[in-house]
N, C-alpha and C positions, 0 to 999 in steps of 0.2 A: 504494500500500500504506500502511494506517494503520501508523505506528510508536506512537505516543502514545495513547493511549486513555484517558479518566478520565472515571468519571463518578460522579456523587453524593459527590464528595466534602469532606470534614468534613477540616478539617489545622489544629491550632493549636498551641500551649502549654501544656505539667503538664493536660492535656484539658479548657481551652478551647478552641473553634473560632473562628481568625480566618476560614477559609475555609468557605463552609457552600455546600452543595450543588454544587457546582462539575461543570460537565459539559465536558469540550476535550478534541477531537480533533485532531492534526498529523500529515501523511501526509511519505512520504518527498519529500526534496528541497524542501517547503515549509516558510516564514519565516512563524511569525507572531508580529506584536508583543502584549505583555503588559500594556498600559497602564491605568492611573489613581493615582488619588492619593496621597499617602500617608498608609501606614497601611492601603490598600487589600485588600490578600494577596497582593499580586505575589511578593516573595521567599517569603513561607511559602509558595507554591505549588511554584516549583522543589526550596526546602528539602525539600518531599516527595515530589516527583518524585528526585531524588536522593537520597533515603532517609537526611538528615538530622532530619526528624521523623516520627514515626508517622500513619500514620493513621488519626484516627478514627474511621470511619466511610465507606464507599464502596470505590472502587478507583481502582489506578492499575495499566496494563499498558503494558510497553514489548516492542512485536514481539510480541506475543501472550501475553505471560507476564507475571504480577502482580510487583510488586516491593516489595508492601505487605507489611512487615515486614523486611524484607532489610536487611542492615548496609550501608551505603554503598560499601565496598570491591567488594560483590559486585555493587550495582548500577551502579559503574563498569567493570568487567569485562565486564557485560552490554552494554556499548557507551553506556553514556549519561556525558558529557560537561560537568562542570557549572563555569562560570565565574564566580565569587564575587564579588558586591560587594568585598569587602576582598582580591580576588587570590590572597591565599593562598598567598605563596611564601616561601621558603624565604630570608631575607637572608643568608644564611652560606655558602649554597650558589653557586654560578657558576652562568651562563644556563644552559651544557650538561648540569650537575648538576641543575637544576631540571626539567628538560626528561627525565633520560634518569629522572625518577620520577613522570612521567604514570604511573597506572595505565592497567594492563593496555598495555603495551610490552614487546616482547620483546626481550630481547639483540640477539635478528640483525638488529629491525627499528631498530635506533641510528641507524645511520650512515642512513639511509634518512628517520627522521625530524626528523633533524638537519637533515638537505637541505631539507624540506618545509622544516619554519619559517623556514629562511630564505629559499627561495622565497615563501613568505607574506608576511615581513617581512624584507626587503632589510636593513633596519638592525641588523637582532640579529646580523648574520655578525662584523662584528669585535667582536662583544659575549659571545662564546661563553662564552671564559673569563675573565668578570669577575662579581663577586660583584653578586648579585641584589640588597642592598640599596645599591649604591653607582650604582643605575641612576637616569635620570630618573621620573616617572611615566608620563609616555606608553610609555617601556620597559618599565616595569614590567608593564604594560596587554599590551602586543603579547606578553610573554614571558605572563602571563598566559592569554591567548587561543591564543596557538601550542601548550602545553605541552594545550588540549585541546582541538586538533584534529588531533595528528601519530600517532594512534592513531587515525584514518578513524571517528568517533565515527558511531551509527547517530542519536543525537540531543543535540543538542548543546544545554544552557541557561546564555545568557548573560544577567549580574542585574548592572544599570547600567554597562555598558561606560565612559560620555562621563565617569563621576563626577571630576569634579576636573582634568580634563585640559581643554585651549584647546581652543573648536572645530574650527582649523582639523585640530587633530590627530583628532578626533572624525570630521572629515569624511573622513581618510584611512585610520580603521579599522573604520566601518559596513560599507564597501563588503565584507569580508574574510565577514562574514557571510552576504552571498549570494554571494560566491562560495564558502564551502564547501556553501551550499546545492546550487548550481547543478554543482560539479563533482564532491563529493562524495554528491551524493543524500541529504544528510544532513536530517533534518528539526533544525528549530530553533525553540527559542522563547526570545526576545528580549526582558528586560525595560527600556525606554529611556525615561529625560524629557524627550531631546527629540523631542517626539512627532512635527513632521514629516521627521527625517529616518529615525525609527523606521516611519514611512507607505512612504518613499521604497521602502526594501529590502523590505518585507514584502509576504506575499500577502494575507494577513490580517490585523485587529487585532482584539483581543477587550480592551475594558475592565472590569474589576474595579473595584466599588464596596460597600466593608462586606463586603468577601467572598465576593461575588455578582457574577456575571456580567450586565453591563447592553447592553452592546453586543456585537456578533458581525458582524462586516461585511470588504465584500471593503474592502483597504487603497486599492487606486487611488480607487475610488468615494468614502471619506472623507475622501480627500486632498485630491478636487475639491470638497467640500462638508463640511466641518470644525463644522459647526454640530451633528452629531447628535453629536461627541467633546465639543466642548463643553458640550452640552445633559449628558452621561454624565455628565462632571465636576463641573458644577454640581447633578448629581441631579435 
């Protein structure tokens, strides 16, 4: 089942278009990476899948229903998921503060999604009640990434997960990605720099270049031959 649907579309700024024409499909349960350069429209693409910018021109449908023009609030409610380059949390608040104001989370579902993230992430359990900005970065990231996915997100978009953190920690929170793919059915679109191990988890990659879709290709296949990503990048 397609969750994601967009096509033709136009998403920029005060009505430039960084993104122009832009056609991507994500079905449920499937990862695909967002890559190229920057500057490319990677973020301003999720920003409008998440109903942070308007769009100019085309569409965007999540589960069959457009979300072009919708206030952010309501396109999170609608089950989409959006993980921020900058995280976005609350420093004043405690992990479980931060967590129990994912949109669209219900009372009853608290205690239940409390559980999950820490299932997720082992490390945030004695991190519950400590305040969000006295975390490390890599904490910061997992709380981050827990707080959207403990609401069974129908699609989930994460924009530079590794940014700023040691690989080794990088290497221990890609994997989190498919597996809410895989156990959630969740479709996911992934924006990452380091592009192989954004190959590794993904089914797909699609590279952006000036806005424009220049590559579309299965991920294992590019993985084994990295010269057509290359070639994208270099234009």
């Amino acid at each position: 089942m397609t969750v994601l649907s967009i096509h033709g579309l136009d998403a920029g700024y005060n009505g430039v278009p960084v993104v122009r024409g832009l056609d991507l499909e994500v079905a449920a349960g499937e990862v695909v990476a967002l890559l190229g350069p920057n500057g490319a429209g990677k973020t301003t693409t999720l920003r409008t899948i998440s109903g942070l910018l308007p769009v100019i021109q085309g569409s965007v449908d999540v589960a069959g229903e457009p979300t072009d023009s919708r206030r952010p609030y309501k396109v999170a409610r609608r089950g989409v998921a959006h993980v921020a380059e900058d995280r976005s949390l609350f420093p004043g608040l405690t992990v479980k503060e931060n967590l129990r104001l994912s949109p669209g989370l219900k009372r009853r579902d608290r205690a239940a999604a409390y559980d999950r993230a820490v299932d997720v992430f082992p490390a945030l359990g004695p991190l519950l009640n400590r305040r969000a900005g006295l975390l490390s970065g890599g904490e910061q990231q997992m709380l981050a990434v827990a707080r959207g996915i403990i609401t069974n997100p129908q699609l989930l978009l994460v924009d530079e997960m590794s940014l700023g953190l040691a690989p080794v920690i990088v290497e221990e929170m890609l994997p989190v990605v498919r597996r809410v793919a895989d156990e959630l059915n969740t479709a996911v679109v992934v924006v990452e720099q380091h592009i192989h191990l954004a190959l590794e988890l993904a089914d797909r990659a699609v590279v952006l270049a000036n806005g424009s879709v220049v590559l579309d290709g299965d991920a294992a296949a590019l993985r084994d031959d990295p010269s057509q990503i290359e070639a994208s990048y270099l234009g």
